[in-house]
N, C-alpha and C positions, 0 to 999 in steps of 0.2 A: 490441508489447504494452507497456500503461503501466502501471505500479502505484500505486496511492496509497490512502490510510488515510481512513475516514471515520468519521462519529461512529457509532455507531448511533441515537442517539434524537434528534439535532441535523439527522442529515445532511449536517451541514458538513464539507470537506476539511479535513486537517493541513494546515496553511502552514508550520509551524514547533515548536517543544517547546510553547509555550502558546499559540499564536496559530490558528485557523479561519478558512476563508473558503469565500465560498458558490460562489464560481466555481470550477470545478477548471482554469481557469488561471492561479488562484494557488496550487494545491496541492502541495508537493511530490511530485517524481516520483521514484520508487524502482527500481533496478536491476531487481529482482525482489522474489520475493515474499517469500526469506527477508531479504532488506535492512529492508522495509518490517516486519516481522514484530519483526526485531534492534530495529530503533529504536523502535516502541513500546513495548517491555519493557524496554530499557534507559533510553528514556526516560519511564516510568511515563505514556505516554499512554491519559487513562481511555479505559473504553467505546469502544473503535475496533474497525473491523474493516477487513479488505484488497479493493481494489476493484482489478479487472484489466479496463481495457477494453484492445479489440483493433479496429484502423479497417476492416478487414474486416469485422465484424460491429457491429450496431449496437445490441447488448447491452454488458449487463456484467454480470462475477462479482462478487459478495459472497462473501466466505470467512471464516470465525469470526478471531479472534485467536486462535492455537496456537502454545503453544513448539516444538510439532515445527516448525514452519514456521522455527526459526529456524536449521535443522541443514540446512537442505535444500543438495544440493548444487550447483556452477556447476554451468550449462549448459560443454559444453565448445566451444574454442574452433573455427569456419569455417578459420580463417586458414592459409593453403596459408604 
């Protein structure tokens, strides 16, 4: 699963605090979703929302920008 932030009315990925880009191989990529959620609030990123693609499927999620999202818990950890 990958996480990253995009505009809503740009469509363009976060790259960084001020910077976009159209390729989302220059987009930053977020742990998860409450990572992605943390830094646009704390980094006052306008108008974004959180985009979850998954290479199994050849969708993606849009999901609003919500402070719940920023509580959410880890996943716990595989590691034997």
């Amino acid at each position: 699963m990958r996480v990253f932030l995009r505009s809503i009315n740009t469509r363009l990925y976060c790259a960084s605090r001020d910077e976009w880009a159209v390729a989302i191989t220059e987009a930053l990529l977020f742990g998860s979703v409450g990572q992605a959620a943390r830094f646009a609030f704390d980094e006052k990123v306008p108008g974004a929302e959180i985009v979850v693609r998954c290479d199994l499927l050849e969708q993606e999620v849009a999901l609003p920008l919500l402070s719940e999202w920023c509580d959410l818990p880890q996943p716990a950890s595989t590691a034997n």
